[in-house]
C-alpha positions as a Markdown table, in Angstrom:
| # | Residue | x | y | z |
|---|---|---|---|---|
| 1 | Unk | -7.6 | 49.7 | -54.3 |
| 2 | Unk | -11.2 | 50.1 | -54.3 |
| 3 | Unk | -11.6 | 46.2 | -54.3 |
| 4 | Unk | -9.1 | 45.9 | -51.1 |
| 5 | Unk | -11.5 | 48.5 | -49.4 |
| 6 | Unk | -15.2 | 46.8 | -50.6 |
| 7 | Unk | -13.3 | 43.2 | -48.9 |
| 8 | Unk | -12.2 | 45.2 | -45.6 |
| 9 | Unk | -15.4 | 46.9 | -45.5 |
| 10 | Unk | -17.2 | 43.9 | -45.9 |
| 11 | Unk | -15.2 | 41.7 | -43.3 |
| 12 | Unk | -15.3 | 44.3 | -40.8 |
| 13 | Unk | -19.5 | 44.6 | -40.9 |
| 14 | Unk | -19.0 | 40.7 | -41.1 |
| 15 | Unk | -17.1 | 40.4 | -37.9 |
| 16 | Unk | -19.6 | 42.9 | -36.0 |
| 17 | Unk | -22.5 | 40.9 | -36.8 |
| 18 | Unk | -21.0 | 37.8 | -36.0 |
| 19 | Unk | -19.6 | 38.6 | -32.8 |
| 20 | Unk | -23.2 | 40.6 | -32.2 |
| 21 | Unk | -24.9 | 37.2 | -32.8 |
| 22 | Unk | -22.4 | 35.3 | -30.9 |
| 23 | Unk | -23.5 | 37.3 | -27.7 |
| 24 | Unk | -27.2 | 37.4 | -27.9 |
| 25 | Unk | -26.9 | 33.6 | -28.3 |
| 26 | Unk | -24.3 | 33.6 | -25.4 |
| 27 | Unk | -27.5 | 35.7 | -23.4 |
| 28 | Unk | -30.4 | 33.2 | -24.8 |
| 29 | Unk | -28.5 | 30.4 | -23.6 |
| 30 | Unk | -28.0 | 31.6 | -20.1 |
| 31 | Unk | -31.4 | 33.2 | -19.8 |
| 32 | Unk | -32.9 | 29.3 | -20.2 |
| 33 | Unk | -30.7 | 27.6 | -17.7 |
| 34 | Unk | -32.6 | 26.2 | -14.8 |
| 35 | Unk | -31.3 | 28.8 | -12.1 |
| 36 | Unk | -32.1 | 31.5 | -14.3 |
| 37 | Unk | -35.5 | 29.7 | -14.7 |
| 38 | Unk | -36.4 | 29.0 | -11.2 |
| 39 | Unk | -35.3 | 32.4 | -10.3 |
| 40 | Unk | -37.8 | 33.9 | -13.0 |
| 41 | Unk | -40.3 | 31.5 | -12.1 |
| 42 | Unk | -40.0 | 32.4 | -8.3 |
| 43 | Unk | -40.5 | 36.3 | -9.1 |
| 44 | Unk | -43.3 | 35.6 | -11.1 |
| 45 | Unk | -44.8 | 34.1 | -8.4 |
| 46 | Unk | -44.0 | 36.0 | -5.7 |
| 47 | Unk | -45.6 | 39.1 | -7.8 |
| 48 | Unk | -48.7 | 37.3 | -8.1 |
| 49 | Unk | -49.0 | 36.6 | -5.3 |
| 50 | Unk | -48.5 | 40.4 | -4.1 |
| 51 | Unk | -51.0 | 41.5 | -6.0 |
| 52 | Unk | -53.6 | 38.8 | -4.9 |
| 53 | Unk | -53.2 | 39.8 | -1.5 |
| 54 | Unk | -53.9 | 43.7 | -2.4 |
| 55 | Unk | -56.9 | 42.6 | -4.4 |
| 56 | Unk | -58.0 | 41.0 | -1.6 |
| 57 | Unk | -57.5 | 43.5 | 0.6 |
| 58 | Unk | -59.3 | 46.0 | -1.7 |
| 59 | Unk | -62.2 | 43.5 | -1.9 |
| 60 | Unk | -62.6 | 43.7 | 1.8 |
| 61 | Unk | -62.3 | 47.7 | 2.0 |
| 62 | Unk | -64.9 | 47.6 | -0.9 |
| 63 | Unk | -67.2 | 45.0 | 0.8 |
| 64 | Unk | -67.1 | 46.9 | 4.3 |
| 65 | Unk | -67.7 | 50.3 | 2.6 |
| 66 | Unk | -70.9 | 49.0 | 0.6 |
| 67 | Unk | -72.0 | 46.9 | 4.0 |
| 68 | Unk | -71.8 | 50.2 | 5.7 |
| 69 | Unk | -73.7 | 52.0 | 2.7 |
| 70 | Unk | -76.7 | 49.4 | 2.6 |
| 71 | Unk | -77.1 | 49.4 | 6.1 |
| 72 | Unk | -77.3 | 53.1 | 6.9 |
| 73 | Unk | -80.0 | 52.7 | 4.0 |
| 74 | Unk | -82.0 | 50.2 | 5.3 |
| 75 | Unk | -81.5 | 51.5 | 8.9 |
| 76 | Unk | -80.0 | 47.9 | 9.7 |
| 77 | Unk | -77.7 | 48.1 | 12.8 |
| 78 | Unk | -74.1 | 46.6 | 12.5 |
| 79 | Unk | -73.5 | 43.2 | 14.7 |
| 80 | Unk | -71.5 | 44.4 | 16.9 |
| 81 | Unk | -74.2 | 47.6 | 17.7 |
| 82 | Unk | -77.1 | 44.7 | 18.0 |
| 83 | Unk | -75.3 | 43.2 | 20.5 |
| 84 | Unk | -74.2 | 46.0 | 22.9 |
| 85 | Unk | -70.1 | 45.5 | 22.2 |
């Protein structure tokens, strides 16, 4: 009896881990087919791209603030004072 239960035991943690491997394979091998790779790839890049535009934009916000800083130091008017508009 306790032999018949070691083999059940043993066939039933078998089956779990097989069919356990079965469907993270089944997972890999959809996660590397090309529409699933495009698809990543075109997130990827759309992200970037996201945050290059709000690091650009911060850039400019920085740039103004610190143009605005050294001139008010330096009593330098802006471009647009100098020329009346």
């Amino acid at each position: 009896m306790k032999r018949v239960f070691t083999l059940a035991l043993g066939l039933g943690a078998g089956v779990i881990v097989g069919a356990y491997v079965v469907h993270r394979l089944d997972e890999a091998q959809r996660a590397v087919q090309p529409a699933q790779l495009a698809g990543s790839a075109g997130r990827v890049a759309g992200g970037f791209a996201a945050r290059l535009k709000e690091a650009a934009a911060e850039g400019r916000v920085a740039a103004a603030e610190r143009e605005a800083e050294l001139r008010a130091r330096f009593d330098v008017p802006s471009v647009r004072s100098a020329l009346g508009a």
